[in-house]
N, C-alpha and C positions, 0 to 999 in steps of 0.2 A: 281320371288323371287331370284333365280341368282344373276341378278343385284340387290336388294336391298337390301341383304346381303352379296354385295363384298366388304363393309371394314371388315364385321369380317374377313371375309377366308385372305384380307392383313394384318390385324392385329396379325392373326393368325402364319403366316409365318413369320413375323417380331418378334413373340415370339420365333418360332423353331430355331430363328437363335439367341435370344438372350440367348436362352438356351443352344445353341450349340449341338442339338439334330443330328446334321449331323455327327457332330465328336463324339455323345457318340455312336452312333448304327456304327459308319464306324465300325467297326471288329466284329459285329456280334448281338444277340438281348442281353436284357437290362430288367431290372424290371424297373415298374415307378420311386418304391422307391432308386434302386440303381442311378437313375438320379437324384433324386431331392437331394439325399445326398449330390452329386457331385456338384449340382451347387447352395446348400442353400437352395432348394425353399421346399415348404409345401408340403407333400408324396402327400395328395388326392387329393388336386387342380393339380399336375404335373399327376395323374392317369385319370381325367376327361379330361385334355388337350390332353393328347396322346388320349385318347379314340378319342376325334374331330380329331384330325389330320388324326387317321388313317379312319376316315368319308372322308377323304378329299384325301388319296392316297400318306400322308407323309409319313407315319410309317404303316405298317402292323401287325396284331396278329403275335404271335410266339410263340413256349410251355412255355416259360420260357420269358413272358415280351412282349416288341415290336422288332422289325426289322426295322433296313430301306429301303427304296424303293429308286428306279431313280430317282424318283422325290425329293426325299428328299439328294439325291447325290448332286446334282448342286448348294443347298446351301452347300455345306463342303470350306472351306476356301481354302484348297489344289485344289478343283475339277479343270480340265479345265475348262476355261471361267464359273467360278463360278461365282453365282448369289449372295452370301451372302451379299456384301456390298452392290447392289442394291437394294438388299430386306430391309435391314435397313434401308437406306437413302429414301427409297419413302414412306416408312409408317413413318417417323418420323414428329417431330411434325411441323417444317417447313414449310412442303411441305402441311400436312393435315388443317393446320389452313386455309391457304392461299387455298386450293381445298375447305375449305364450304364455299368461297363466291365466287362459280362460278356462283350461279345466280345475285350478282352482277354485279360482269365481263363483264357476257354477254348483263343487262339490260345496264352497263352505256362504253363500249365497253373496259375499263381500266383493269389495274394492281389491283389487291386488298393485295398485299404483305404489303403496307407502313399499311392500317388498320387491317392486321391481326399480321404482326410482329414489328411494330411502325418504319419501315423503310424499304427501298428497299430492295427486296431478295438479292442482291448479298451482299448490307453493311450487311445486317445481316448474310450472313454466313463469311464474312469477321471480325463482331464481335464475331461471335461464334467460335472460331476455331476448336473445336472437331466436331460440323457440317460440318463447310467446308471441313476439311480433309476427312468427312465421308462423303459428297456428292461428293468430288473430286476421292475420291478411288470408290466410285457407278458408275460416268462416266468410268472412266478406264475400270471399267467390262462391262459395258455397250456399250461401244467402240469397245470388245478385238474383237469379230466376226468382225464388218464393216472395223475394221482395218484389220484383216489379208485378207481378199476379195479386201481392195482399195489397199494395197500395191503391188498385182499381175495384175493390171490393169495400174497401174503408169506407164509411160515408162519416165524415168529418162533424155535418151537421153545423152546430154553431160553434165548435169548440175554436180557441184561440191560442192554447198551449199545448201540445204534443210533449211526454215523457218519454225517449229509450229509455228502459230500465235496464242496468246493464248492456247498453250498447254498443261497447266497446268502440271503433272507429266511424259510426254513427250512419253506418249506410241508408237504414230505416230513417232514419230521423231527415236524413236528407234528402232518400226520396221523397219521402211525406211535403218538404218544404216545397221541392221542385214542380209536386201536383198543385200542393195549394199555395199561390202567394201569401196567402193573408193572413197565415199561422206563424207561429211562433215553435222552435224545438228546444228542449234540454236532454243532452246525453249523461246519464249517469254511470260511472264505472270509477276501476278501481285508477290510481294516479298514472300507470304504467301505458294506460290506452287512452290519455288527453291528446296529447299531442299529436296521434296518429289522426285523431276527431278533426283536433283543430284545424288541420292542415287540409282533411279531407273537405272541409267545411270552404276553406279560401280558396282551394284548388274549382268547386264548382259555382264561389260566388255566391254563395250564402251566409257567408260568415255574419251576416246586418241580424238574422233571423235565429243564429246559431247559438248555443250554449254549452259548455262542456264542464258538466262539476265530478268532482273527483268523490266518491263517497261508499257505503255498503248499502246493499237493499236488506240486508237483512235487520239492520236500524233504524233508516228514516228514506224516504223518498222524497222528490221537489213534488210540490203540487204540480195538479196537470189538469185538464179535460178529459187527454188522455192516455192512460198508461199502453206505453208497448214494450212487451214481453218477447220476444221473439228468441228460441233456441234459448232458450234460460232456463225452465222450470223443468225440462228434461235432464237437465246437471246436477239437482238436487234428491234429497227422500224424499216422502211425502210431508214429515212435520215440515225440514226447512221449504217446501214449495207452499205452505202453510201459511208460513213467516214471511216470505215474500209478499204474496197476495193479501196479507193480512194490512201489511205496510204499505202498497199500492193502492188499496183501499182507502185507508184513512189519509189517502194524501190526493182522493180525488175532490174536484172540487163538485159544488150539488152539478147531478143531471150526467157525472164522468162517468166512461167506460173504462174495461179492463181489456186489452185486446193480446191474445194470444197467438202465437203464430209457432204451431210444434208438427211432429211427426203426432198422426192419430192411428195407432194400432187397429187392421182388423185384423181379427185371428183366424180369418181362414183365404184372405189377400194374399198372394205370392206377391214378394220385391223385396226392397232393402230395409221395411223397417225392423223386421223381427232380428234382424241381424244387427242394425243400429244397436236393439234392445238390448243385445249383450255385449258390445261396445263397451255402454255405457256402464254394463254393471262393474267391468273389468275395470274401464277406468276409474269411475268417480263415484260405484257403488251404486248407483241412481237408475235409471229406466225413461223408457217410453212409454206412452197409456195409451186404452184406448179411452175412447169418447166416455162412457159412465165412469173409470176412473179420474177424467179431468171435473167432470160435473162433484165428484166427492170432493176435491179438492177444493174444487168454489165454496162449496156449502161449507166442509169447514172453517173458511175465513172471511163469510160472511158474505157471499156472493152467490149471482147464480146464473145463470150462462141464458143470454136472449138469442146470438143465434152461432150456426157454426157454417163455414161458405169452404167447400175444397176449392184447394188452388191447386199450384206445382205437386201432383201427388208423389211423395203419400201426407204430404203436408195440407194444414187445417188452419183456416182462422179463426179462431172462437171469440165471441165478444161475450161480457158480464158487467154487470149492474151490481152495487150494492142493494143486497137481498133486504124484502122491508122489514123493521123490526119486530120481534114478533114470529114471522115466519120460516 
């Protein structure tokens, strides 16, 4: 019953955050009706809702109303590595039209984004832009753990120029700067996610170090030392994760690494990646790999993986060298 009542309990937490139940109980408990005043909603339908929630471990009884819990802490927009924009972005409608034809997906092995949203997931959150912003600020949080774990495993070495490849609002890029003074970043992505960089970039005072070019990897990449790849190449097949790596390549400069930062499949691990795995097929036709499909991937484009460090599991940071020629 669990699993067959886990879109309510998503649905559920995509309301606590639409109501902003984390920010009304942050300082203390709350009557239903003094929430519902606060955000519009209908006193008795906001009094059954908390009732579920606090079924569920978001809100607790209190004399006077409900309280909030830890659990209901991580979506507050303030928390560390808050959850809020994630909890929106996966139960919205996007993401859920395109998740009920996974038993398509799987009968005909395909993408079902074009017949559930009359076009490829990412044109469509390209035409939606309050989606994309709010799927691209879900990754950020979803990111902010695997990034602070890959940036202390990086070893920089002598490099001077750091690539996000596709880095959308450039959290990588800017952790990277915040460890090393003496590095240089450029984020590459499509025009839609500059400005969200840029600003992310002056908001911590880096902007001196910061770079933000609007572009495709599937054409041309800025040179670097070093390219970072992070949650990228899980969005692609195997040819275009090909075509990337192929272009990241030829735009390192001598002595540059390829650094990956994905989900690594074991097939016999319990957790979230096998589930990811079909996520992804549903949405954007694509996949997770495990570790000998990422090494095929290098070797087709001319790379070959020197080492791989787990971080935030089930996430991996793989690093690659241009393979000698020849070999």
């Amino acid at each position: 019953m669990g699993f067959i009542v886990g879109p309510w309990l998503a649905q559920a937490v995509r309301a606590a955050v639409d109501l902003s139940l984390a920010e009304h109980l942050a300082n203390g408990p709350r009557t239903a009706s003094e929430i519902a005043e606060a955000e519009g909603a209908d006193p008795e339908a906001t009094a059954r809702f908390l009732r579920a929630c606090a079924s569920m471990g978001l809100v607790a009884y209190a004399e006077k109303g409900f309280t909030g819990t830890e659990l209901l802490a991580v979506l507050h927009r303030d928390a560390p590595m808050s959850l809020r924009d994630l909890a929106a972005s996966q139960s919205s409608a996007c993401l859920w039209l395109t998740w009920a034809r996974i038993p398509e997906a799987v009968r005909s092995g395909e993408a079902q984004s074009t017949q559930a949203l009359g076009m490829p997931f990412f044109d469509y959150l390209a035409a939606h832009p309050d989606e994309g912003a709010l799927f691209g600020a879900a990754m950020t949080s979803m990111s902010a753990p695997v990034i602070r774990d890959a940036v202390e495993v990086i070893d920089i070495g002598d490099a001077t120029t750091v690539v996000d490849v596709g880095g959308a609002h450039g959290s990588f890029a800017l952790a990277m700067l915040a460890k090393h003074p003496g590095i240089e970043a450029i984020v590459l992505d499509l025009p839609h996610a500059l400005p969200g960089a840029r600003a992310a970039a002056v908001e911590r005072g880096l902007d001196d170090r910061f770079t933000a070019v609007a572009g495709d990897f599937f054409k041309e990449v800025p040179q670097g030392d070093i390219m970072l790849l992070k949650f990228i190449l899980h969005d692609w097949s195997d040819d275009d994760g090909v075509r990337i790596l192929s272009n990241c390549r030829d735009a390192l400069r001598p002595g540059g690494r390829i650094v990956i930062t994905e989900i690594v499949i074991d097939d016999h691990a319990p957790g979230i990646a096998p589930l990811m795995d079909i996520s992804m097929l549903a949405c954007t036709g694509s996949r997770e790999r495990t570790l000998a499909e990422f090494d095929d991937l290098l070797t087709r484009a001319g790379l070959r993986r020197t080492a791989s460090t787990p971080v935030e599991p089930p996430y991996v940071v793989i690093e690659a060298t241009a393979a000698a020629v020849g070999k």
